[in-house]
C-alpha positions in Angstrom: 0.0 0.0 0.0 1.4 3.6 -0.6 -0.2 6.3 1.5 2.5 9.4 0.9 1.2 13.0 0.9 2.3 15.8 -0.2 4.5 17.5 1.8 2.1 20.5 2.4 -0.9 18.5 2.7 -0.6 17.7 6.8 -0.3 21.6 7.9 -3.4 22.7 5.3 -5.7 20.2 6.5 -4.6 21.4 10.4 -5.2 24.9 9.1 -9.1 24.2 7.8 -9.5 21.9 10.7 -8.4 25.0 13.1 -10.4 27.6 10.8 -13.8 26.1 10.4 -16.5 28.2 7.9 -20.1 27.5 7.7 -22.0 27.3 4.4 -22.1 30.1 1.4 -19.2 32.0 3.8 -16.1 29.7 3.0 -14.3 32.4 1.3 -10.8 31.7 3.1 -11.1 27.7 2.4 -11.5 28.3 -1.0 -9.1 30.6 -1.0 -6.2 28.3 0.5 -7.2 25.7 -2.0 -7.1 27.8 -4.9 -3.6 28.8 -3.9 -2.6 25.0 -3.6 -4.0 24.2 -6.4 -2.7 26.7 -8.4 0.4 26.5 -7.5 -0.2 22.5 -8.9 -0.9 23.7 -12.6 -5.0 23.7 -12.4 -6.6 26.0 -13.8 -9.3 28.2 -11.9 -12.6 29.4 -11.6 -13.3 31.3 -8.2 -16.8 32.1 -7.1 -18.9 29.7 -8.7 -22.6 29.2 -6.2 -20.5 31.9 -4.6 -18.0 30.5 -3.0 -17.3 27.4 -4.8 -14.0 26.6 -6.8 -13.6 24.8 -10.0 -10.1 23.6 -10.9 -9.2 21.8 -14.4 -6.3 19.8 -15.6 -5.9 19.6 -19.2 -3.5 17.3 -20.9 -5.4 16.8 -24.2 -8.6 14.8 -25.4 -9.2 11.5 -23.7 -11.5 11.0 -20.5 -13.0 13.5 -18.2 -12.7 12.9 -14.7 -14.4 14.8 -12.2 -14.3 14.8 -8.0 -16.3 16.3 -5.7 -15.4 18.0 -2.2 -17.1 19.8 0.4 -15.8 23.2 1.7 -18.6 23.8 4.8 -18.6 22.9 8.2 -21.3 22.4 10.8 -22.3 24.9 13.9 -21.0 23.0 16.8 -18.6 23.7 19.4 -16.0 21.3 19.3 -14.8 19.2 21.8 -12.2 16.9 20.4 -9.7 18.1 22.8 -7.2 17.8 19.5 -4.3 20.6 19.5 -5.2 21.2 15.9 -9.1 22.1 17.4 -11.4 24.7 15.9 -11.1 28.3 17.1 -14.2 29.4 15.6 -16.8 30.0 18.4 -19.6 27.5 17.4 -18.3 25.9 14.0 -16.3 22.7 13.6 -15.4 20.4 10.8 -17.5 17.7 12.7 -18.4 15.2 9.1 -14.7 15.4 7.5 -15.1 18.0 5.0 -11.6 19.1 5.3 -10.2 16.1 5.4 -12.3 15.7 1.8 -10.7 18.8 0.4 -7.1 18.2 1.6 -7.1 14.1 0.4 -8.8 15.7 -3.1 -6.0 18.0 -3.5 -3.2 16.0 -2.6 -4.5 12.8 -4.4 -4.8 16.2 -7.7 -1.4 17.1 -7.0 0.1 13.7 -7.1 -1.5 12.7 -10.4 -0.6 16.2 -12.3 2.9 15.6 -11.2 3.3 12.3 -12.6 5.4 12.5 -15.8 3.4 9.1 -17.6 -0.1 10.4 -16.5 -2.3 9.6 -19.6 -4.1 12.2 -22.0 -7.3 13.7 -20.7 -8.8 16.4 -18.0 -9.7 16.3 -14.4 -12.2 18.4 -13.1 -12.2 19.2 -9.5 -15.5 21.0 -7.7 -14.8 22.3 -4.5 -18.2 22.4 -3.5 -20.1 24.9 -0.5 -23.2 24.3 2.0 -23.4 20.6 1.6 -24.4 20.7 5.2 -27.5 23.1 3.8 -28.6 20.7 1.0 -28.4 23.2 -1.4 -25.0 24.3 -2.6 -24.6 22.1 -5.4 -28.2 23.8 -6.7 -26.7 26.6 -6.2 -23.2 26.0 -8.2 -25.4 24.5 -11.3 -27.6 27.4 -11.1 -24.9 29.5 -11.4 -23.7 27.7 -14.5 -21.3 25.4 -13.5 -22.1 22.8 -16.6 -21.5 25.6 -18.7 -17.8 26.3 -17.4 -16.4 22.9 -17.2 -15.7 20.3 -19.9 -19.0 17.5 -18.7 -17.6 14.7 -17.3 -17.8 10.9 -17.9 -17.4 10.3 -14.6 -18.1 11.4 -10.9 -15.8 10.7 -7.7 -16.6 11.8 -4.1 -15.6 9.6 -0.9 -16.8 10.5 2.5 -14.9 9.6 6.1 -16.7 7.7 8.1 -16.3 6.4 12.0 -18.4 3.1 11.4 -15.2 1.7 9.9 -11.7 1.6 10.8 -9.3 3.3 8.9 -7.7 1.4 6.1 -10.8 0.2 4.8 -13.2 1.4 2.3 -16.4 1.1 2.1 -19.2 1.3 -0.6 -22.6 0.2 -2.0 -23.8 -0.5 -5.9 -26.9 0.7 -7.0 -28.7 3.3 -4.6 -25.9 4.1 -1.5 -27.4 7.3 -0.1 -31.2 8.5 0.1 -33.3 11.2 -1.1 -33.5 14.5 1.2 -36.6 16.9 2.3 -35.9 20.0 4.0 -39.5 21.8 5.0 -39.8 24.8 7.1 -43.3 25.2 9.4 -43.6 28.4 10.6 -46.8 29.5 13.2 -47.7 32.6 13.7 -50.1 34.3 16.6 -50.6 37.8 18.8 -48.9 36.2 21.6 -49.2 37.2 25.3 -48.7 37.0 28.6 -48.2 33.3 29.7 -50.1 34.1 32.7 -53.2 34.1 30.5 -53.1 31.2 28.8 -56.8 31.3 27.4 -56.4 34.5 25.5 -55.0 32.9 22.1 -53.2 30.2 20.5 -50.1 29.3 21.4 -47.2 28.6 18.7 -45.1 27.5 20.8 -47.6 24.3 21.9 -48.2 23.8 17.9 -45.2 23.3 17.5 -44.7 20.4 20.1 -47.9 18.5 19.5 -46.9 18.7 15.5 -43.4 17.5 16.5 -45.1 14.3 18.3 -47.3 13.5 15.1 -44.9 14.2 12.6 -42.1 10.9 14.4 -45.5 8.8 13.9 -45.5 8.8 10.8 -42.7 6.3 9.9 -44.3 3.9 12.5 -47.9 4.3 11.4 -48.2 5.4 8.2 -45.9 3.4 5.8 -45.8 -0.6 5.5 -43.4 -1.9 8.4 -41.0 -3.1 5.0 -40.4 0.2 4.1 -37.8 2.8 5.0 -38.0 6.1 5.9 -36.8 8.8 8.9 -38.9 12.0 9.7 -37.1 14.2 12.5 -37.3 17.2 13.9 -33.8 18.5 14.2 -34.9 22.6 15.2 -37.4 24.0 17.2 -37.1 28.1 17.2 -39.1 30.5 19.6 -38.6 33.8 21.0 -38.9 33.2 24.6 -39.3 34.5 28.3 -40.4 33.6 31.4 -43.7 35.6 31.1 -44.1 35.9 27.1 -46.2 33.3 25.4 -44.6 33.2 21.7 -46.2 35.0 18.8 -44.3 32.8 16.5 -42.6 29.4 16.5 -40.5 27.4 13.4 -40.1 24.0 12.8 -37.4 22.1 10.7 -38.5 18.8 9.2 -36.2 16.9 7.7 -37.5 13.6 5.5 -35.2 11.0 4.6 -36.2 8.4 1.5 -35.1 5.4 -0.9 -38.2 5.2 -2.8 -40.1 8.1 -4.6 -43.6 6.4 -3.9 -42.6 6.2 0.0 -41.6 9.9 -0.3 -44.8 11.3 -1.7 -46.8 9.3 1.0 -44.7 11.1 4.0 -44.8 14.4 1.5 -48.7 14.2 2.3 -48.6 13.0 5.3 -46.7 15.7 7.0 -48.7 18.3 4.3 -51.8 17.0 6.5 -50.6 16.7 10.2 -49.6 20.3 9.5 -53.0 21.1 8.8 -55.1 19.3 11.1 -52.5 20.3 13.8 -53.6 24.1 12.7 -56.5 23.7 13.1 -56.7 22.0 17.0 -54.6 24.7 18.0 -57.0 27.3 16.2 -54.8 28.4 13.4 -55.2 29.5 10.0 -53.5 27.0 7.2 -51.7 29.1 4.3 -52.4 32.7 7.3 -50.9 31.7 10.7 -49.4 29.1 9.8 -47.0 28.5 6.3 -45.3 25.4 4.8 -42.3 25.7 3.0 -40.6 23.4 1.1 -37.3 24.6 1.0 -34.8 21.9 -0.4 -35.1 18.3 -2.2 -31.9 16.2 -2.4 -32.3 13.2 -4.5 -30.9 9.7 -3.8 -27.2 8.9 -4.5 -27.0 6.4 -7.3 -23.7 4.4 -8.1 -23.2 3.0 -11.4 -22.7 -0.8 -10.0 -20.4 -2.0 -12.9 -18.2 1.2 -12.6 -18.1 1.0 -8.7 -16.8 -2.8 -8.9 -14.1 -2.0 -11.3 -13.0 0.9 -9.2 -13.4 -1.6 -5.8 -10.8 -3.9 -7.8 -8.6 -0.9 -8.7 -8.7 -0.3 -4.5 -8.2 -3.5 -3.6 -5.3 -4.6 -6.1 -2.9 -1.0 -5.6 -3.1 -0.6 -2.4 -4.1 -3.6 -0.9 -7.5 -2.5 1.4 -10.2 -4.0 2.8 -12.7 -3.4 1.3 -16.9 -3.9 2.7 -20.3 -3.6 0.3 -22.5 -2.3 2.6 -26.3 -1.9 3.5 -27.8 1.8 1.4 -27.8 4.5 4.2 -30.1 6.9 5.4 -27.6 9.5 5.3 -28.3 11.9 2.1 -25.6 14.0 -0.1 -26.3 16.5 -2.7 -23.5 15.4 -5.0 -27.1 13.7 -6.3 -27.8 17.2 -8.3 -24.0 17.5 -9.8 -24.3 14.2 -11.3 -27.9 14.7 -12.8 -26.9 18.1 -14.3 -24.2 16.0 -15.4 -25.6 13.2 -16.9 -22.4 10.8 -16.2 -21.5 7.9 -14.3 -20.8 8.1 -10.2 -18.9 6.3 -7.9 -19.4 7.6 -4.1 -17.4 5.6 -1.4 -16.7 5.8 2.4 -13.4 5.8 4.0 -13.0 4.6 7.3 -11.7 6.6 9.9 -12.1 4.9 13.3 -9.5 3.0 15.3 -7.5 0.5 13.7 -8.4 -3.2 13.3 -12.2 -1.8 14.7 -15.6 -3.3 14.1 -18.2 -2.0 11.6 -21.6 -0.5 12.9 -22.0 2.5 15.0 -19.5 3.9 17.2 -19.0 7.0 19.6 -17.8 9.8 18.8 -19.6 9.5 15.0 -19.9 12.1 12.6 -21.8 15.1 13.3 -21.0 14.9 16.7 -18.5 17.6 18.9 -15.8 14.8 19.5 -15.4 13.3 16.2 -11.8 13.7 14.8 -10.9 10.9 12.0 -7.6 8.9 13.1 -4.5 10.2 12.0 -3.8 7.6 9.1 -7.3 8.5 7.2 -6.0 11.6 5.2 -3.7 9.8 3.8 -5.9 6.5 3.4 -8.1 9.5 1.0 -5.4 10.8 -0.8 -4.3 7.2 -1.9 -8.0 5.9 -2.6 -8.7 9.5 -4.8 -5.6 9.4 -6.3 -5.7 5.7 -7.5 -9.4 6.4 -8.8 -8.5 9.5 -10.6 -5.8 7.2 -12.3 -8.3 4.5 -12.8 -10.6 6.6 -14.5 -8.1 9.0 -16.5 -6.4 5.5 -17.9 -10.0 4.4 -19.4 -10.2 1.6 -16.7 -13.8 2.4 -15.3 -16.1 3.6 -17.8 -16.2 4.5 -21.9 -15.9 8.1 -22.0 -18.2 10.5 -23.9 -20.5 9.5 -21.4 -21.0 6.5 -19.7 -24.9 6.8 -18.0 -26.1 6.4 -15.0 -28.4 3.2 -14.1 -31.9 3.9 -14.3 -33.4 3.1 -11.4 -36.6 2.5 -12.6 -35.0 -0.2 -14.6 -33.7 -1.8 -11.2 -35.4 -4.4 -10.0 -36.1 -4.2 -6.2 -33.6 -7.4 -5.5 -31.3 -5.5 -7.6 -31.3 -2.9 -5.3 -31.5 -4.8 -2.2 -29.2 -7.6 -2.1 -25.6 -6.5 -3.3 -23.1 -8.7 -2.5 -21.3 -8.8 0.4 -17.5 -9.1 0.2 -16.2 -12.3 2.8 -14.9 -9.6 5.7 -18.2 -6.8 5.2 -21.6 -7.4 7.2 -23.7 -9.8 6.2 -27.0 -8.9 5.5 -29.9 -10.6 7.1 -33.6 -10.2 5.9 -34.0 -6.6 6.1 -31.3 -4.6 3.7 -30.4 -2.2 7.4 -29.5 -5.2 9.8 -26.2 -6.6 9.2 -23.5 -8.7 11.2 -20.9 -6.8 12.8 -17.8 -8.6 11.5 -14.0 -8.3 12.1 -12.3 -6.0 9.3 -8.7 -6.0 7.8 -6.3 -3.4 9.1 -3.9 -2.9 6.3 -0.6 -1.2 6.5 -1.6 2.5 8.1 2.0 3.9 7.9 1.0 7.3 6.1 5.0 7.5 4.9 4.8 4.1 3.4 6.5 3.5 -0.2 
């Protein structure tokens, strides 16, 4: 296995770690990549969904290879305890997104400097508010497809503390569901709490909506199918003596399928409405439903993603698991569609050494999670051999390899991948799995 980095690489991913910026506002990030990766012979476009960056490598016709990062972080308070920690008041990089950027760049810099690197162009998108579920809208609105040659081919990887580091994990077929971000907002007078009787009260819609809306999974879909409806933000002015004249609710819906989305669609659409009314307010007056983002599913081409597990497996010697789709969502979904090309999106570990899969503390999204040490340069080695892979014509035709349509997919298709001999085994239910023992790998990030 070689896992070398750049010699800059270890200080700029310490410097984003320490320098956190939350979506649509990570000018300096972009800004420190677009000096590294200028300095590496790409080509730049600044600005792009505002604060995205674009970078191209051009060595002539052949394949066009794109790869996605993320530039945002996530408004937490970090508590990692590392001496690299965020001194941001309230922001960390608490999913890995500047791990993302710094293995993207350094696996970039390592293929532009090879001298037999075959004819073709890599495309980098440095992406912002992934966290927000609407930057990539926002970059293809802004005419990204219009400023980049269209690539056959999509990378993005993602850290992850469910595996150890030196492994990489992946699914074919549908890896990621399909987001809904809706905004409820009550309105009313308000008043004094001491007279409860002399309105309604936003602040009570609000909580009996929030109890409805998590029965919906259990009671209103077939126990087969999968979904999640939370409730991850409840806003109110408040004081000891003020009942609230307003109160917003953030629902956030999590699918596979597109029937099982339109049946929680409707069935939020009418808890919101008959909660209204009980608590006597107006539907469409006091009380407004917005839909304010849609993220579809994340779709692997299967035949791509196994030639690029073999590319893993036989360079650099990995483990490698096929796991389970998750009910996590990314909105690389909407660069690939405005695309039209293939997409391979893959997990890298970044737990403990010689670990278990399956949940684990501190996870993602959490104020203690802080990958293991090894995992950047883990990334860099898996981005850098798939950007090979796919420059050298080994994973898809180019001008343009398609996506599978999933309405072609059979629902065995897309629920029984196979499991490699060291992954979870999957029982009845395509979420349940085995926890079994994974390969460690050589971790030495200074290997040759």
């Amino acid at each position: 296995m070689t896992l070398r980095l750049p010699d800059w690489a270890p200080d700029l991913y310490q410097i984003l770690h320490r320098s956190p910026e939350l979506g649509f506002q990570e000018h300096r990030t972009a800004g420190l990549l677009a000096e590294v990766l200028g300095r590496e012979g790409f080509t730049l476009t600044r600005g792009i969904g505002g604060t995205g960056l674009v970078a191209v490598l051009d060595r002539g016709p052949g394949p066009v290879v794109a790869a996605r990062a993320e530039l945002d972080a996530l408004p937490l308070q970090e508590r990692t305890g590392s001496d690299f920690a965020s001194t941001v008041d309230g922001v960390m990089h608490a999913c890995g997104h500047d791990l993302h950027l710094v293995a993207l760049a350094g696996a970039a810099a390592q293929v532009a400097s090879r001298p037999d690197l075959p004819p073709g162009r890599i495309v980098l998108i440095l992406q912002p508010a992934e966290e927000l579920g609407s930057g990539a809208a926002r970059m293809v609105e802004d005419g990204l497809t219009e400023v980049v040659p269209h690539p056959d081919l999509l990378l993005s990887q993602h850290v992850s503390a469910m595996a150890p580091v030196g492994v990489l994990v992946s699914t074919p077929g549908t890896a990621l569901a399909a987001a809904d971000t809706i905004t409820v907002t009550a309105r009313a007078p308000g008043g004094h709490t001491g007279s409860p009787d002399s309105g309604p009260d936003p602040v009570l819609f609000a909580a009996c909506l929030t109890q409805r809306l998590h029965t919906v999974v259990g009671r209103d879909l077939p126990p087969f199918e999968q979904a999640v409806v939370s409730v991850p933000g409840i806003a109110a002015p408040s004081a000891p003596g003020l009942r609230a004249p307003r109160a917003t609710l953030t629902v956030n819906i999590r699918t596979f399928e597109e029937r099982v989305r339109k049946t929680v669609l409707g069935r939020v659409d009418a808890l919101v409405r008959a909660e209204a009314a009980a608590a006597g307010l107006a539907f469409g007056d006091d009380v407004r439903l917005i839909h304010e983002t849609h993220v579809p599913r994340v779709e692997n081409n299967a035949p791509v993603r196994d030639r690029l597990t073999a590319v893993h497996r036989s360079r650099l010697s990995m483990g490698h698991l096929t796991v389970p789709p998750a009910l996590a969502s990314d909105d690389v979904s909407l660069l690939v569609r405005a695309f039209g090309c293939a997409a391979v999106y893959w997990f890298v570990g970044s737990g403990e050494p010689g670990g278990r899969l399956g949940p684990v503390r501190p996870a993602c999204h959490t104020d203690e999670y802080l990958p293991h040490p090894a995992t950047l340069a883990v990334a860099t080695a898996a981005m850098r051999e798939a950007l090979l892979a796919g420059l050298a014509g080994e994973l898809c035709e180019p001008r343009r390899a398609a996506q599978p349509d999933p309405a072609a997919q059979t629902e065995a298709e897309k629920a029984s991948p196979q499991n490699s001999s060291c992954g979870p085994r999957l029982s009845s239910t395509r979420t349940s799995w085995e926890y079994g023992q994974c390969p460690r790998g050589d971790l030495n990030p200074h290997a040759r």
